[in-house]
N, C-alpha and C positions, 0 to 999 in steps of 0.2 A: 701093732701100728694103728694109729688114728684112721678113721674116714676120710677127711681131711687129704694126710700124705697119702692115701692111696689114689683118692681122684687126681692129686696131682699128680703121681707119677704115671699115670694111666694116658693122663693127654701128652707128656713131655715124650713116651712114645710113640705116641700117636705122631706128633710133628717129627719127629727124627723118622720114624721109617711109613710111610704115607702111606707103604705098601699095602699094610697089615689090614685086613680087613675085618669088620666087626658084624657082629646081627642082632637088631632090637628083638628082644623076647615082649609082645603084645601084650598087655593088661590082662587077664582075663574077667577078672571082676568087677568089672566096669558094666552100668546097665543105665539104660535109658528109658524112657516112657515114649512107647510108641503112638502114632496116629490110628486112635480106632474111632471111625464116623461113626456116628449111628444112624439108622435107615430113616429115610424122609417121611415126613408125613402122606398120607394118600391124596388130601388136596393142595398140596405143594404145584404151587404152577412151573411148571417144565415147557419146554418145548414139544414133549410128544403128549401135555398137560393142558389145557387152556377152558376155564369155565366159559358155559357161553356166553354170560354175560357181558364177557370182555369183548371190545369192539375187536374186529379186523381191519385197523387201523390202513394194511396194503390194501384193502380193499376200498376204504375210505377214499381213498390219495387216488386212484385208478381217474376219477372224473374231475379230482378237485384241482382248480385252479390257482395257486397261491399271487396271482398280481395281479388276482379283483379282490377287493375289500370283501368281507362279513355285507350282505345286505346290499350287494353294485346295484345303483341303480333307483335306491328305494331311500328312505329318509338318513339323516347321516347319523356313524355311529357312536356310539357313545363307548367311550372311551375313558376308566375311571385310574388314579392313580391311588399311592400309598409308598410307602418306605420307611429304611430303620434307618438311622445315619450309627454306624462303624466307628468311626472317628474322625477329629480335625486333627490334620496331626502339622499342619503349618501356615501359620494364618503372617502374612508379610506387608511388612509395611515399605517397604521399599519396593519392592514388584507390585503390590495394589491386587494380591489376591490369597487366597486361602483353597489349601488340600482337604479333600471331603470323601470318606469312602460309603458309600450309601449302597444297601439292600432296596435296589428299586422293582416294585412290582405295577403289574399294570395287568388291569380287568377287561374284558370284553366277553364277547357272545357270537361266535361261528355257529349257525343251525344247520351248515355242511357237517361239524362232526360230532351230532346231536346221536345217541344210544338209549338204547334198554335195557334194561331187566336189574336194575337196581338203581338205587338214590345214592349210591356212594359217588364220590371220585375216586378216580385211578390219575396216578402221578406217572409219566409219562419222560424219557429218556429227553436229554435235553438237545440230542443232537435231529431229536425230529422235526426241530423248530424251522431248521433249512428247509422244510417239505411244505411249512405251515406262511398262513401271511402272518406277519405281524407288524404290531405299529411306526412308524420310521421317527421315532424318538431321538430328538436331538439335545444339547444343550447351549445353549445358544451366547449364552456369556463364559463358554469352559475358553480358556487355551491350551488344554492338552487333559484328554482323559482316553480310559483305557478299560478293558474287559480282562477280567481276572480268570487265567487260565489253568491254575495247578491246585489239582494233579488234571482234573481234566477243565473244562470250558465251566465256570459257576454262571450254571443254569440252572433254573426251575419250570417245568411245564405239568402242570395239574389240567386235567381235562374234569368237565361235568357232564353229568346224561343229557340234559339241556344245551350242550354244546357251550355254557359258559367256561372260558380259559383263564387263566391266572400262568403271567408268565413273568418269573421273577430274574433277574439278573444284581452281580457283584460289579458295582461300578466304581471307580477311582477318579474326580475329577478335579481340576485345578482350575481354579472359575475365579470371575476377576471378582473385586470388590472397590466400589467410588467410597475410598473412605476422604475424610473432611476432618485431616489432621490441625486444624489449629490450635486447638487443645491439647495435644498432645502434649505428656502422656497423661493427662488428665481426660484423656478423649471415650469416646461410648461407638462405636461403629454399628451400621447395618447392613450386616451381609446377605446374599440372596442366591438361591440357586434356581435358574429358571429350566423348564423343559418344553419343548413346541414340538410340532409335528414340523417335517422339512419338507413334504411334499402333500401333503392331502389339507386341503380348506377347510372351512366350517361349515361348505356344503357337504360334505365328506365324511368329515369327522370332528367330533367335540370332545374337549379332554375337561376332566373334573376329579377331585381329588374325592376320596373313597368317603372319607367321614369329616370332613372340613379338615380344621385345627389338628384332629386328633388321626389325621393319616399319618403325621408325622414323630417319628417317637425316637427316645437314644438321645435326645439332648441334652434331656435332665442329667445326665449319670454319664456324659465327659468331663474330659479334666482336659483340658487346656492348656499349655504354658503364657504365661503373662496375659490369660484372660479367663475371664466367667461368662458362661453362658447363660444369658437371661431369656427371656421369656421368647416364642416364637410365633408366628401365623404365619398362613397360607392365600394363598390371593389366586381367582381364577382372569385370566385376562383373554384379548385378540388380539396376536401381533398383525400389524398391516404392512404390509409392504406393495411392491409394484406387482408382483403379481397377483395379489389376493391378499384374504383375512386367512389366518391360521389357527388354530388352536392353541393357547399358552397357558400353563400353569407354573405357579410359582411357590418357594416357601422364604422365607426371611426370619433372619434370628438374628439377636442383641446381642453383643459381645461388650464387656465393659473391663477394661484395662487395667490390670495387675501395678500399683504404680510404684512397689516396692523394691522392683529389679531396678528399675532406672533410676528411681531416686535413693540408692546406695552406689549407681554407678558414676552419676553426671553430678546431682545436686550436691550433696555430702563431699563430695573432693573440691566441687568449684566452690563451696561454703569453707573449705577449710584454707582452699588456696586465697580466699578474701580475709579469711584471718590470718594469715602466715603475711599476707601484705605490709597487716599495721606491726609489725616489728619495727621496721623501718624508721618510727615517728619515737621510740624509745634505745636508738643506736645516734650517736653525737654527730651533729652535721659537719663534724670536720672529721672523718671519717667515711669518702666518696666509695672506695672500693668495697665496702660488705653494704650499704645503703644502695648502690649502682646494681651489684652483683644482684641482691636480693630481690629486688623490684624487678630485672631483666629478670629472674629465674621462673617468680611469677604469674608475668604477662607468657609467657613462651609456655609454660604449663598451661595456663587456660586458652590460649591459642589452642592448642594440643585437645582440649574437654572440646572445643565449640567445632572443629576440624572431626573430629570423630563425631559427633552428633550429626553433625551434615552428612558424614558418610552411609551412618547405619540408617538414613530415610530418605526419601524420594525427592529430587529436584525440583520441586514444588515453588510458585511464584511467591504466595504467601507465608506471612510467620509465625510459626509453631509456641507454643506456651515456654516449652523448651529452651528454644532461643533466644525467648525473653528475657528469662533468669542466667541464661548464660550469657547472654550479651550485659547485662546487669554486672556478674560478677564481673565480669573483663572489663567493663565501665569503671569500679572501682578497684580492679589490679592495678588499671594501668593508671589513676589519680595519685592511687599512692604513690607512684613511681614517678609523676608530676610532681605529686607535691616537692618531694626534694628537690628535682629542679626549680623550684620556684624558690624554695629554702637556700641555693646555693646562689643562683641568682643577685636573690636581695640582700644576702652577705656580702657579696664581691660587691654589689652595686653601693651600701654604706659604707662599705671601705673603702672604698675611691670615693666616694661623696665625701667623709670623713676627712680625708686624707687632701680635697682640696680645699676643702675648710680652712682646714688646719695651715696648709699654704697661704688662703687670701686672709687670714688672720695674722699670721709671721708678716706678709706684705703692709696691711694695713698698721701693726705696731709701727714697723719699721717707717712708713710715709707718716705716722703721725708726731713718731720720734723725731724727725725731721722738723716736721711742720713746727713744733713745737720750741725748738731748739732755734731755730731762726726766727718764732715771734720773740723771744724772749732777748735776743742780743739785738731785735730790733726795741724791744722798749728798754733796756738798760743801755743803747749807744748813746753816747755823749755829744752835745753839737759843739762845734770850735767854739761857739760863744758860752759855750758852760751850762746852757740849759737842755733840759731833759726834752725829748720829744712829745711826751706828754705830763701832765702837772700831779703832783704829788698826791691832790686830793683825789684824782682817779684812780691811781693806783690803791689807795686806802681802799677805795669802794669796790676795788676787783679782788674777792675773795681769792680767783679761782689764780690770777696772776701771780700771787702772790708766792700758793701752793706751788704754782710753775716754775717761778723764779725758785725757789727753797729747791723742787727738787732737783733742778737744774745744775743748783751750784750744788748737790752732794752725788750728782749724777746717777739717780733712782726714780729716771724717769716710769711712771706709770699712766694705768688705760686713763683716759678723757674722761670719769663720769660727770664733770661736770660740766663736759661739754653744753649742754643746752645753753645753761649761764651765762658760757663766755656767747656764742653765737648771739644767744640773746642781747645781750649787753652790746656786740659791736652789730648787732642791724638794727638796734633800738637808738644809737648813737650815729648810724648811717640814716636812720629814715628821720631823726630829728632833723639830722643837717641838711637832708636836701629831699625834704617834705615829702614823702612817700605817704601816701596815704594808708587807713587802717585795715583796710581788706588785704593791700598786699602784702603790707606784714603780717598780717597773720596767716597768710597763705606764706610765707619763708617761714615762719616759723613752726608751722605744722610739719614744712619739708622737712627744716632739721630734726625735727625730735624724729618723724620715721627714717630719717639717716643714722641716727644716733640708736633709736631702737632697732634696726636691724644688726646692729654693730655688734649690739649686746647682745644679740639672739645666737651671734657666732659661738658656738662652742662645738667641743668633740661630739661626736654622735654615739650613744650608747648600744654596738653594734651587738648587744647580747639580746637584746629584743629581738630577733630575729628568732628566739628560739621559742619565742610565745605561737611560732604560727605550725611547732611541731607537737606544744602545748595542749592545743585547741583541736588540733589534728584527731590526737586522741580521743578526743570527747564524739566530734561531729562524724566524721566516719562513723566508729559505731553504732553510734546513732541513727544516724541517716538510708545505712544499713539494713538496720532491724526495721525502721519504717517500710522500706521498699518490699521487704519480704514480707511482711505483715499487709501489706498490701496488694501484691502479688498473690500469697496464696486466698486472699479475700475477693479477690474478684474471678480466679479463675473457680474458685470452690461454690462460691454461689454461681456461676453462670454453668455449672453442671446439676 
């Protein structure tokens, strides 16, 4: 029988009778590597151990006063700083501040716990700080920072035989920052972390940074998200306030904006939604619903880019570089989106213009067919005495009568052009006979020819012209376009 079927029938008893009891037979071959110390050195400091030259620290503490300064009484102390910076690990433009974790250390000189018998330092348990004074360092621009406690409290206390201390602390702060987004994100910030003392003057105490510039170190060699850190300096200042001058120092560094996050997030979508626009100007104006559709889908998409852009930065009076270019594009989403209405518009408006034309031209035939039709039966009416209303030899000399009468009797009436003629002919026959002078005929007959020439000017309207203005569309748009962005990143690029 297999391995196998015997483990199996071994627990299928096991479950049927519970009763049955079993006994693990122990490994015996099994071996381990034990813990063997080996013995301490003979100058190993122990507790029942202690060179003399080590202070007795309890015995130190027995007189010492910790809430009078190094020196109560005598010139004020000097007070030097230094620090690593850890990391940025969040620099916000919406809140107006940036996370900073800094190894901050700070100098001074107690001749209370001044030693002998050697030039070394001894490094000192961090929890003896509670027994010791030290500086009441603040930050004065933080909104929220904190002391790193695991596994135990990140302390450093280094004592000198000189009584010189070094007392380093793990700090985390979130300190504002006045940034001057109009640029943005072409923009360059200066951030700053300041430190004061909260209760001791410049009578008291004066703070100064260890080595200028170079107390500060760790910036070269972060990495930042959506920024680069450039170059930094240090500044020593006095804050004033109502109660007194204080001791202030400060450091400030350059941060210069990553602008390839944003311009794949906001620029490149709101540049593609300005091309997706001009489709619109190559889809037929008599086709409202995908012209309509397309232009709404658009504008509401870049609603959508300049709605998120407001959200991800701070409600700021002034206007951002950002908003420039996106109020730009949504300037010409929504033109495209005009344009066709102005393209539908002036369709509908030529075809009713068109179309009354075409009416006061049917009207006008028709009153001239008229008109025409009754001078004509007024010059061929007959008088009971047999003669003509008017004389043979004018008839002869009225070309245009003639033409009237012919088409009259084969009833093909057609347009008046030679109307001027006849009018001429009967106010030149009017102002002969009852002496009009020559200004005012020629002022009638200026009338008539621009009555006659409007008449002719009637015709249908060629409402395909309309479609020169989706034509043109084409061209200037993108044109107009590439100007604006060519000019946009020209002014914001130089002015950084």
């Amino acid at each position: 029988m297999a391995p196998t079927d015997t483990s199996l029938l071994f627990l299928l008893s096991c479950f049927l009778n519970p009763s049955v009891s079993f006994q693990v037979t122990p490994v015996t071959n099994y071996t381990t590597a034990e813990w063997n110390p080996q013995p301490l050195p003979v100058d190993y400091l122990a507790t029942s151990y202690t060179p003399s030259w080590v202070p007795n620290m309890k015995k130190k503490l027995v007189n010492y006063n910790r809430n009078l300064r190094p020196g109560f009484g005598g010139p004020p102390l000097l007070v030097r700083m230094s620090l690593d910076v850890v990391s940025i690990d969040h620099i916000s433009a919406v809140d107006l501040d940036f996370t900073i974790c800094i190894l901050l250390r700070q100098y001074w000189k107690d001749e209370r716990l001044a030693f002998t018998g050697t030039n070394e330092s001894i490094s000192l348990d961090g929890r003896l700080v509670e027994y010791l004074w030290v500086p009441d360092t603040f930050f004065p621009n933080s909104k929220f920072s904190f002391l790193h406690n695991v596994t135990m409290a990140n302390r450093l206390l280094r004592l000198w035989p000189d009584g010189s201390i070094v007392y380093g602390q793990r700090v985390t702060v979130i300190a504002e920052c006045n940034m001057d987004l109009r640029k943005y994100p072409l923009d360059k910030q200066n951030c700053s972390l300041h430190l004061e003392s909260y209760g001791y003057t410049t009578e008291d105490m004066i703070y100064k940074w260890l080595k200028g510039d170079e107390s500060v170190r760790g910036l070269q060699n972060l990495q930042v998200a959506q920024f680069t850190v450039k170059n930094h300096q240090t500044k020593e200042m006095i804050a004033t306030y109502e109660t007194g001058a204080y001791p202030h120092v400060a450091f400030s560094f350059r941060l210069t904006r990553e602008v390839a996050y944003i311009f794949l997030q906001m620029y490149v979508p709101s540049t593609l939604l300005v091309m997706i626009s001009w489709v619109s100007f190559w889809i037929n104006k008599d086709s409202p619903p995908a012209r309509v559709s397309l232009g709404i889908t658009t504008v509401l998409a870049q609603t959508t880019f300049v709605t998120s852009a407001r959200a991800s930065l701070p409600k700021i009076s002034y206007i951002k570089a950002v908003d420039v270019y996106l109020l730009m594009c949504f300037f010409f989403v929504f033109a495209a989106l005009g344009e066709y209405a102005v393209v539908s518009f002036e369709s509908t408006r030529r075809k009713r213009k068109a179309a009354k034309r075409e009416k006061e031209i049917q009207t006008q035939r028709e009153r001239e067919i008229a008109q025409r039709a009754a001078f004509v039966d007024q010059i061929f009416q007959v008088h009971p005495d047999g003669k003509l209303p008017v004389s043979v030899e004018l008839l002869a000399r009225s070309t245009w009568l003639t033409k009237q009468a012919s088409a009259y009797a084969n009833q093909e009436l057609q347009m008046p052009s030679p109307e001027p003629e006849r009018q001429s002919w009967s106010t030149k026959e009017e102002g002969s006979s009852s002496g009009i002078s020559e200004e005012t005929k020629a002022r009638r007959m200026a009338k008539i020819r621009e009555k006659v020439a409007r008449i002719q000017r009637v015709s249908l309207h060629d409402i395909e012209d309309v479609d020169n203005i989706d034509r043109y569309s084409r061209l200037i748009f993108p044109s107009t376009f590439l100007f604006c962005v060519v000019l946009y990143w020209t002014i914001y690029l130089l002015k950084m």
